[in-house]
N, CA, C and O atoms as a GROMACS GRO file, in nm:
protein
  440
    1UNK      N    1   1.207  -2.681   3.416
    1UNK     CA    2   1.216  -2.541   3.375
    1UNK      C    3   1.084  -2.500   3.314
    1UNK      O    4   1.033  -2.567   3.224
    2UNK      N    5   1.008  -2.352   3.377
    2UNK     CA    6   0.936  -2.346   3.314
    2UNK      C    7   0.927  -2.237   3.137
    2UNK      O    8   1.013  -2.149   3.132
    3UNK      N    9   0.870  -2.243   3.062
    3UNK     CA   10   0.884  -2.218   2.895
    3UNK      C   11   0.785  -2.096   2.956
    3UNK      O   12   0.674  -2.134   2.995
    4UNK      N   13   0.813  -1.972   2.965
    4UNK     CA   14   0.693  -1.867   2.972
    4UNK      C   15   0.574  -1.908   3.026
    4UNK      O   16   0.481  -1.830   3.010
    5UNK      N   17   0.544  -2.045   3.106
    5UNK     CA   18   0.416  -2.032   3.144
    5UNK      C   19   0.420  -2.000   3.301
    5UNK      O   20   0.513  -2.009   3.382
    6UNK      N   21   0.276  -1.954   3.319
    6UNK     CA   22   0.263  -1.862   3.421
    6UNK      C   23   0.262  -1.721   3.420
    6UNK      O   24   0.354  -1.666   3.359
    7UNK      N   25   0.173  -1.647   3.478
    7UNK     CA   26   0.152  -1.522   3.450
    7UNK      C   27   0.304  -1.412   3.526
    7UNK      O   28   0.374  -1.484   3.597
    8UNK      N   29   0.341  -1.309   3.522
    8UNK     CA   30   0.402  -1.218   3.605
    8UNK      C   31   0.401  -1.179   3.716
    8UNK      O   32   0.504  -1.130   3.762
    9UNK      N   33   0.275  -1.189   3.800
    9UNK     CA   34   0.207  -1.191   3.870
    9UNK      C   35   0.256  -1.316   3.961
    9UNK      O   36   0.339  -1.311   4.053
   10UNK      N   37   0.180  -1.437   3.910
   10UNK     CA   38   0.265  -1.552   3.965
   10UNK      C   39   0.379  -1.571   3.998
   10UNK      O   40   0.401  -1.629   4.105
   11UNK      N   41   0.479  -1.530   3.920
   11UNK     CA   42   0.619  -1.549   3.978
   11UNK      C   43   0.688  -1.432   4.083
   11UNK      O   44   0.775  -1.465   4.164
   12UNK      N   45   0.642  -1.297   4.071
   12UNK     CA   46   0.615  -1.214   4.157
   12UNK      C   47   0.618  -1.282   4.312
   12UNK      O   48   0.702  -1.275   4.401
   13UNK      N   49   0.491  -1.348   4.303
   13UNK     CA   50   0.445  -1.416   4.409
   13UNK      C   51   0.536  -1.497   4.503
   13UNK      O   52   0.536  -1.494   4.626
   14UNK      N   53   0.634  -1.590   4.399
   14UNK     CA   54   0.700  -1.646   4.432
   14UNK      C   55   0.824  -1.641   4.455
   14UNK      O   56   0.901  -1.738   4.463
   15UNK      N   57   0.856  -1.503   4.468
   15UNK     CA   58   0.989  -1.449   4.480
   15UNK      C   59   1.025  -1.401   4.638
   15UNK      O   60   0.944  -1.318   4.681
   16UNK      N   61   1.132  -1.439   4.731
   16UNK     CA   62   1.128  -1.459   4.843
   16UNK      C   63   1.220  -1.280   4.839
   16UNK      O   64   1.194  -1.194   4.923
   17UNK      N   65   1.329  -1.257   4.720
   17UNK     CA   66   1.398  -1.154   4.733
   17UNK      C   67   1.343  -1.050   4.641
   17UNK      O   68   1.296  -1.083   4.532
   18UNK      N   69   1.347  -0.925   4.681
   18UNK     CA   70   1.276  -0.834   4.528
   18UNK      C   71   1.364  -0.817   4.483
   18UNK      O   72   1.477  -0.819   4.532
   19UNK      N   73   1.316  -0.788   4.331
   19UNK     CA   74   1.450  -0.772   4.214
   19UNK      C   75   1.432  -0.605   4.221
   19UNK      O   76   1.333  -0.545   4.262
   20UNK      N   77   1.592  -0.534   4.156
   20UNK     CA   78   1.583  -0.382   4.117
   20UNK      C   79   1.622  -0.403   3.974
   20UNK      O   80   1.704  -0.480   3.921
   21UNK      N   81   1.527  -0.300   3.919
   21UNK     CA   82   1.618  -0.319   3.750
   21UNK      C   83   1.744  -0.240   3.771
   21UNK      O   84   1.783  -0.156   3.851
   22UNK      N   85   1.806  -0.321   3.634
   22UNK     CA   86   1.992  -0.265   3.594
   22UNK      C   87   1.963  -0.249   3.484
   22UNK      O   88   1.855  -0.296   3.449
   23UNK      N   89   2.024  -0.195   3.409
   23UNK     CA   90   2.101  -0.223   3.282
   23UNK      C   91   2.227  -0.248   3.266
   23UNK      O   92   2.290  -0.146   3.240
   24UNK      N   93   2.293  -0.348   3.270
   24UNK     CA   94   2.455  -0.389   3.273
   24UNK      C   95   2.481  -0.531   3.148
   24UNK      O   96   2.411  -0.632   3.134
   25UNK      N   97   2.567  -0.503   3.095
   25UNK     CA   98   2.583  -0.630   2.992
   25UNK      C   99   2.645  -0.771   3.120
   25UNK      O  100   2.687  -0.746   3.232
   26UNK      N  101   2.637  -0.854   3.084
   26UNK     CA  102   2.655  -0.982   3.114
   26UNK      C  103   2.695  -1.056   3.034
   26UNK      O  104   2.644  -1.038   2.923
   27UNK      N  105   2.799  -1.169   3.043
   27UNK     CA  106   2.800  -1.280   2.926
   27UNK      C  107   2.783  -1.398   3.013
   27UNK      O  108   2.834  -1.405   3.124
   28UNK      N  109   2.709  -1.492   2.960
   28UNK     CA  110   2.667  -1.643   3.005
   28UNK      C  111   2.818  -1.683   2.927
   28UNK      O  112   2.870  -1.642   2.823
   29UNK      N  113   2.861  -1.782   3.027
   29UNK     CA  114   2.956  -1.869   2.998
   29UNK      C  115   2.882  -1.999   2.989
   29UNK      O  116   2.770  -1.995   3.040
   30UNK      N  117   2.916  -2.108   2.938
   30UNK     CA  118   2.902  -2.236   2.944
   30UNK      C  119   3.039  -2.322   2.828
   30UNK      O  120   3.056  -2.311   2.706
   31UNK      N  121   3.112  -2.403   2.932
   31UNK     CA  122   3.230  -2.438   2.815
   31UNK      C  123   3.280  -2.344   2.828
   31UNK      O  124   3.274  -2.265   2.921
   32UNK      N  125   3.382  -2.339   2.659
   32UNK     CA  126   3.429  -2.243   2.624
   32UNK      C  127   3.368  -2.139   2.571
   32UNK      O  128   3.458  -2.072   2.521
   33UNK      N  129   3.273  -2.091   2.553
   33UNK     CA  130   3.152  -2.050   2.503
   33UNK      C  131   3.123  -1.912   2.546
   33UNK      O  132   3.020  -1.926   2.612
   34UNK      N  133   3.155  -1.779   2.546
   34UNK     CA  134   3.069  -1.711   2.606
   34UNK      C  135   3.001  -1.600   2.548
   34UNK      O  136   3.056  -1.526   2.466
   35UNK      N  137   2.878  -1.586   2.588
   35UNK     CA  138   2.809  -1.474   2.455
   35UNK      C  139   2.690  -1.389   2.601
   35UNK      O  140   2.634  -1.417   2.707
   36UNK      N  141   2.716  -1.265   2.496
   36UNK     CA  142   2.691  -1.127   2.581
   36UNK      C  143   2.562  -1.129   2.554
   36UNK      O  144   2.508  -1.148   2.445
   37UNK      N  145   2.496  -1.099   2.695
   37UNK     CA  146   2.343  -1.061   2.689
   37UNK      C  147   2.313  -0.885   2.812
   37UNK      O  148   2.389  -0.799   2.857
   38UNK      N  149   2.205  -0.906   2.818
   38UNK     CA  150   2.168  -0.743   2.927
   38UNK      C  151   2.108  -0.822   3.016
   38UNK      O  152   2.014  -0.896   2.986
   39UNK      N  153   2.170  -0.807   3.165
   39UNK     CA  154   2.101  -0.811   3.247
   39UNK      C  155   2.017  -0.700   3.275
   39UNK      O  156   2.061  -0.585   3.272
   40UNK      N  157   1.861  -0.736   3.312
   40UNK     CA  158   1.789  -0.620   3.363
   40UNK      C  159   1.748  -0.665   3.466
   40UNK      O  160   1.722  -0.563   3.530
   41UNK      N  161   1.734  -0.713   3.501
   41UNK     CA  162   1.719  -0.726   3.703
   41UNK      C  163   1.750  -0.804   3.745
   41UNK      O  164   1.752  -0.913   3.688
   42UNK      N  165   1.803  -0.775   3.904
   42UNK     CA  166   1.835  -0.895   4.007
   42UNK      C  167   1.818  -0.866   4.106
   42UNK      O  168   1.793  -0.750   4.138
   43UNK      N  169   1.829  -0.978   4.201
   43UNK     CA  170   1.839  -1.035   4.290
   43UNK      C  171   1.942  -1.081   4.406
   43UNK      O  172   2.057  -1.071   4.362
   44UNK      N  173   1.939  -1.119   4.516
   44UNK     CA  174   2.032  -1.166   4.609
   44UNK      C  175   2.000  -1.364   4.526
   44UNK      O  176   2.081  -1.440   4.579
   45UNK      N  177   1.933  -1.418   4.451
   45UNK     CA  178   1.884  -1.546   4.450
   45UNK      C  179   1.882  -1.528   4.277
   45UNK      O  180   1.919  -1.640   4.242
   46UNK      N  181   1.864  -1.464   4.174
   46UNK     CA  182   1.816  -1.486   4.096
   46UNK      C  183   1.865  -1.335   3.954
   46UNK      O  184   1.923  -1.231   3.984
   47UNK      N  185   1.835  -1.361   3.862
   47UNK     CA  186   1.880  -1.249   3.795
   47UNK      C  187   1.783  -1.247   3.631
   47UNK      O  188   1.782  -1.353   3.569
   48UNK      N  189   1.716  -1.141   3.580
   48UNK     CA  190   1.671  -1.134   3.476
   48UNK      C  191   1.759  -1.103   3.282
   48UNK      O  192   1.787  -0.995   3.230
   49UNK      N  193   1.771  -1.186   3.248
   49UNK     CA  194   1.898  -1.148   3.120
   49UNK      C  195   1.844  -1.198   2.980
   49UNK      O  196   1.827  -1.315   2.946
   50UNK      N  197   1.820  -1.086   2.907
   50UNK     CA  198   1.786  -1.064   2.814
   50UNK      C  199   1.922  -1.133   2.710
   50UNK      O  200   2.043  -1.114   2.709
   51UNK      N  201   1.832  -1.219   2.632
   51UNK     CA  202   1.964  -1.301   2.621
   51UNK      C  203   1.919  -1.382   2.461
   51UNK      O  204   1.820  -1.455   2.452
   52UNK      N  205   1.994  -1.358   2.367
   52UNK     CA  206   1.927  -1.374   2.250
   52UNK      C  207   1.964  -1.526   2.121
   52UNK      O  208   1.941  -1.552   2.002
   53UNK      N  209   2.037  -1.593   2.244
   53UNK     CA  210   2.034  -1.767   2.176
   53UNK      C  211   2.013  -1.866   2.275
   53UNK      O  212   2.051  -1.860   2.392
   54UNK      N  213   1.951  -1.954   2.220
   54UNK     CA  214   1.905  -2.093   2.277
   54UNK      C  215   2.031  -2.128   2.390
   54UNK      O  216   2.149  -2.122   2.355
   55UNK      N  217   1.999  -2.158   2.500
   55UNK     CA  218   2.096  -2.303   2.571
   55UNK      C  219   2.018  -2.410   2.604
   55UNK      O  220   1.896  -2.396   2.617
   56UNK      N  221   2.078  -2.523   2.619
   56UNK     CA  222   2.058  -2.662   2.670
   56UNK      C  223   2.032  -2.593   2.801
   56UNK      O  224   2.115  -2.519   2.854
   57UNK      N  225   1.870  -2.630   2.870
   57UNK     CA  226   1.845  -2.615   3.014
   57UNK      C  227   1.915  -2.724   3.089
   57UNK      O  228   1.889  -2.738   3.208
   58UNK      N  229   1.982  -2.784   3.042
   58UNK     CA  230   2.076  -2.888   3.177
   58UNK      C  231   2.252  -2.826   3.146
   58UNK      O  232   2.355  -2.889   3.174
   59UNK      N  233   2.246  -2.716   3.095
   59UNK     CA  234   2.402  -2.596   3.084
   59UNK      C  235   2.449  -2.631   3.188
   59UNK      O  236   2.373  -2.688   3.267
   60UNK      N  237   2.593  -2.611   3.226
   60UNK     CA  238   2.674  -2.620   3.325
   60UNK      C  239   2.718  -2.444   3.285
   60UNK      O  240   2.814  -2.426   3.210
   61UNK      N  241   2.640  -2.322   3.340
   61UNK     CA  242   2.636  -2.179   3.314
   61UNK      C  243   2.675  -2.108   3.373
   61UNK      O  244   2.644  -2.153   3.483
   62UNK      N  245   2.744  -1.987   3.399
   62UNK     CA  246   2.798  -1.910   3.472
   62UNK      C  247   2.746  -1.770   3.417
   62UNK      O  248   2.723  -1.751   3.298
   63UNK      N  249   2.728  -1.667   3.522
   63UNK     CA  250   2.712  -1.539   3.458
   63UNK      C  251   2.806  -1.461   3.515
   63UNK      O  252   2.816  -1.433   3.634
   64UNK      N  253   2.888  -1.420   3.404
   64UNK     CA  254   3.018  -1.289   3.458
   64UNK      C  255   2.968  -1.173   3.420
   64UNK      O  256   2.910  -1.157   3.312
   65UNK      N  257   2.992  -1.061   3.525
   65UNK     CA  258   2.996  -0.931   3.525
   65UNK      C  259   3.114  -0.879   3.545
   65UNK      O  260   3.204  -0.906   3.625
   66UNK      N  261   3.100  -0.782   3.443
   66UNK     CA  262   3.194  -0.691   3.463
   66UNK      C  263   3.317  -0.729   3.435
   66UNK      O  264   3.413  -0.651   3.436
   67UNK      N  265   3.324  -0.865   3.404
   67UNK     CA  266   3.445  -0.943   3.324
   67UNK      C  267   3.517  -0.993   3.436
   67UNK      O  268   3.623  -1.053   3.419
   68UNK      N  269   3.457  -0.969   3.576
   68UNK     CA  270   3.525  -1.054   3.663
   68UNK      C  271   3.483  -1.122   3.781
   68UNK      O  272   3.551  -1.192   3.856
   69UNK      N  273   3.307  -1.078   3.790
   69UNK     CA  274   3.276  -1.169   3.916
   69UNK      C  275   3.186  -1.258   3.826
   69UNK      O  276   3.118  -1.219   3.731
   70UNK      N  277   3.198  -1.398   3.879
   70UNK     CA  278   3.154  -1.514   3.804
   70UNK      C  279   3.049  -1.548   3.892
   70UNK      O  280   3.061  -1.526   4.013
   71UNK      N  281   2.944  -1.601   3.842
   71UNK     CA  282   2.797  -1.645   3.994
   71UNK      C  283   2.796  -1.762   3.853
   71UNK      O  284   2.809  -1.752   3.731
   72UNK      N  285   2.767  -1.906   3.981
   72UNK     CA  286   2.706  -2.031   3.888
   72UNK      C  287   2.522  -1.988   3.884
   72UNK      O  288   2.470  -1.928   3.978
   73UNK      N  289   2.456  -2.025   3.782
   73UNK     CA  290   2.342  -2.007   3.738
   73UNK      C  291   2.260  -2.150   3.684
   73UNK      O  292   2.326  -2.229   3.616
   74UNK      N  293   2.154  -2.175   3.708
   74UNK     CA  294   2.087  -2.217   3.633
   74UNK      C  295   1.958  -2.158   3.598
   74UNK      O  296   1.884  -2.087   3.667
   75UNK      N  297   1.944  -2.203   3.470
   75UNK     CA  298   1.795  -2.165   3.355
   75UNK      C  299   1.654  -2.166   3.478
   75UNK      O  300   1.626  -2.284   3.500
   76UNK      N  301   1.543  -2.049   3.578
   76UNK     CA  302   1.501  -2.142   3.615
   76UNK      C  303   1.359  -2.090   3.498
   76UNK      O  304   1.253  -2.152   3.500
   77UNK      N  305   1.376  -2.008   3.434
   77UNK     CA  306   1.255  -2.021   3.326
   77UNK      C  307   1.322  -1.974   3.162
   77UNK      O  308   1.434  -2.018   3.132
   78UNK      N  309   1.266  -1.908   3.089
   78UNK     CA  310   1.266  -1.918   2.949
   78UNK      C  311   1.109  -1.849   2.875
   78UNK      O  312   1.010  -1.919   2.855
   79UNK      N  313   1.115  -1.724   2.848
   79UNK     CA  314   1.035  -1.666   2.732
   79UNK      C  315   1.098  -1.559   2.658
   79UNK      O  316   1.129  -1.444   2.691
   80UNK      N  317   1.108  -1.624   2.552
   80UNK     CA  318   1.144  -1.552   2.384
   80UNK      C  319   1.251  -1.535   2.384
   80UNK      O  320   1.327  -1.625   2.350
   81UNK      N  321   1.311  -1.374   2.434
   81UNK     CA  322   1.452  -1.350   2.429
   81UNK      C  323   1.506  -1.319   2.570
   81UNK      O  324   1.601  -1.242   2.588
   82UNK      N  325   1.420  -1.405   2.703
   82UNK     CA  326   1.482  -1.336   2.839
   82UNK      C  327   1.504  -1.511   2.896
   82UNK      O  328   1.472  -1.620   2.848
   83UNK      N  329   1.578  -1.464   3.026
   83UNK     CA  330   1.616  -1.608   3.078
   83UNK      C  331   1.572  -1.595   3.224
   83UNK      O  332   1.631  -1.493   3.260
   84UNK      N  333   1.528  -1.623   3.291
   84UNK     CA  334   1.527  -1.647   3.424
   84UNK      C  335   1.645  -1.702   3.502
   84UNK      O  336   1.670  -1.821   3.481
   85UNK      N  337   1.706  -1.651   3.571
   85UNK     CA  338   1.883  -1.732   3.636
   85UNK      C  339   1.846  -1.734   3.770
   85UNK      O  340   1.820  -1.633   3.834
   86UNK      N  341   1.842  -1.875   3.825
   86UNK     CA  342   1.888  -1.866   3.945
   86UNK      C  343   2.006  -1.866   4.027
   86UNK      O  344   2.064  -1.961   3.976
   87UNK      N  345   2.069  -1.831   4.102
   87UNK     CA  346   2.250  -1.839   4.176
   87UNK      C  347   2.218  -1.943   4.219
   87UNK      O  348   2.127  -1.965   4.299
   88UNK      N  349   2.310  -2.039   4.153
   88UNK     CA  350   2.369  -2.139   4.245
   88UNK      C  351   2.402  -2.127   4.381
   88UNK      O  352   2.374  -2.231   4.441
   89UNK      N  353   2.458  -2.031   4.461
   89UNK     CA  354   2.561  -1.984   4.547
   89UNK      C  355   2.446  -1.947   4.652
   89UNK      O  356   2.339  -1.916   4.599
   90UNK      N  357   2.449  -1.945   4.792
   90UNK     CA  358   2.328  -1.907   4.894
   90UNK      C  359   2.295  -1.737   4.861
   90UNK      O  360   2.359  -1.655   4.795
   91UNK      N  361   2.198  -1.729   4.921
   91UNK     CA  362   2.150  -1.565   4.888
   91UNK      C  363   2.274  -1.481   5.029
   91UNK      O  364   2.299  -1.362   5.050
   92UNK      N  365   2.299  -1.541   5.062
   92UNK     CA  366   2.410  -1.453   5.187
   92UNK      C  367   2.524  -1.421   5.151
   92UNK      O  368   2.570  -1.311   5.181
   93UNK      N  369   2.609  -1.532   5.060
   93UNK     CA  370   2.691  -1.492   4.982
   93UNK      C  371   2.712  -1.382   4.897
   93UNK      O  372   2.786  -1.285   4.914
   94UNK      N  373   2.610  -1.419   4.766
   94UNK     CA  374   2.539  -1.363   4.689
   94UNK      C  375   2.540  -1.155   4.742
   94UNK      O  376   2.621  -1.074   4.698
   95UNK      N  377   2.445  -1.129   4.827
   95UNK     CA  378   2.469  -1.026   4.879
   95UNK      C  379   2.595  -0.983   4.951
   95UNK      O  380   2.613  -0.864   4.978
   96UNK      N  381   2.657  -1.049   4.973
   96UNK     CA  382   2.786  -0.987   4.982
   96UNK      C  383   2.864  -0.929   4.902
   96UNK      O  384   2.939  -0.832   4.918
   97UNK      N  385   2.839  -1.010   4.794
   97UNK     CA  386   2.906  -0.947   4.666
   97UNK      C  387   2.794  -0.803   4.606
   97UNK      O  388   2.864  -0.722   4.545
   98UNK      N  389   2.706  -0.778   4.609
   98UNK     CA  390   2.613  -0.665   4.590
   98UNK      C  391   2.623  -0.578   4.707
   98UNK      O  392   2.618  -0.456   4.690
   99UNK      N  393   2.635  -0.627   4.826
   99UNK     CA  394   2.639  -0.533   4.908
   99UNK      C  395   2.701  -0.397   4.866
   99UNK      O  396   2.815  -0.404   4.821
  100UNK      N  397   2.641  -0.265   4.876
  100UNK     CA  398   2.680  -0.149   4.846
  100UNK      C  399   2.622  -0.088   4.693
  100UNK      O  400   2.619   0.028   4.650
  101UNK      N  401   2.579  -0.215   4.636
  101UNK     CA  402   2.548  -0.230   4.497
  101UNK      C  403   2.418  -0.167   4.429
  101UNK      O  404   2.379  -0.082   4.349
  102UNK      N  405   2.360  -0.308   4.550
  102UNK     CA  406   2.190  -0.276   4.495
  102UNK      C  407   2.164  -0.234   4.598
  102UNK      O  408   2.244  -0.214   4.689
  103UNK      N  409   2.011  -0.207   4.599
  103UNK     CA  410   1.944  -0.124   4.739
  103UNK      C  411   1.927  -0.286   4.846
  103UNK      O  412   1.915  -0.403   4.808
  104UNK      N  413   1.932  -0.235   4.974
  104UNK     CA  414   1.867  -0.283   5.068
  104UNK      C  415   1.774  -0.419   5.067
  104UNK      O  416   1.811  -0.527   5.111
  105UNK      N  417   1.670  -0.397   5.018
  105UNK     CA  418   1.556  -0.460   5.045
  105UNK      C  419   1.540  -0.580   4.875
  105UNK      O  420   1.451  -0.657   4.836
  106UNK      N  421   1.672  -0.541   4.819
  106UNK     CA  422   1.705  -0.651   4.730
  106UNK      C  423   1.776  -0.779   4.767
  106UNK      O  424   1.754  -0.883   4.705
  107UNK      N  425   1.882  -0.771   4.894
  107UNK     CA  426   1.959  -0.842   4.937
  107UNK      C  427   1.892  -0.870   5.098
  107UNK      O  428   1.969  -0.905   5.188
  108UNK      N  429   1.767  -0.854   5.121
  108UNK     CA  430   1.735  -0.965   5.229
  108UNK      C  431   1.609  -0.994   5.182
  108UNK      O  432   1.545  -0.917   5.110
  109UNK      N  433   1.563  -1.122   5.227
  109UNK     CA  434   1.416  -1.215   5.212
  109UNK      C  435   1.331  -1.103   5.244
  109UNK      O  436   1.349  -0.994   5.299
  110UNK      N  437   1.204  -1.178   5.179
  110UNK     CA  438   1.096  -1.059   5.197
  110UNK      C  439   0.966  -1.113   5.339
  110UNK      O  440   0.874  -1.038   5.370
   0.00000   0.00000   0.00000
């Protein structure tokens, strides 16, 4: 996992799907555990969540929206108060469930 290093730019780079910003609350599950953060952007692969306590980067994590669609996640970065999430789940899936959601050119490869 990377800790904030690397520029914006860089990871930009390395992003196969473009993100759209949201504003929508989210809660990370892990366990019994679940605590509310803001998602601000996503992805068909990945999701940005402003998220304001520590987890163990080896979490067994889930992110629910809306209190009822669940996507498995892992940590794939970490600076200050945001998280980097990747979906467990393929990006085809993934857009299925957004389909209608986000725009277009969020839910196919670039």
């Amino acid at each position: 996992m990377r800790n904030g290093s690397g520029s914006d730019q860089d990871r930009r780079e390395r992003r196969r799907y473009k993100r759209t910003h949201v504003l929508m609350a989210g809660d990370l599950v892990s366990g019994q555990r679940a605590t509310r953060g803001l998602v601000v952007d996503i992805s068909a692969n990945g999701a940005q969540i402003q998220f304001p306590e520590p987890l163990a980067p080896d979490s067994d994590i889930t992110l629910r929206l809306a209190g009822t669609v669940n996507l498995g996640v892992e940590i794939a970065w970490r600076s200050h108060d945001r998280l980097g999430l990747r979906f467990r789940d393929l990006p085809a899936r993934i857009s299925s469930i957004f389909a209608g959601l986000l725009p277009e050119d969020c839910l196919t490869a670039a």
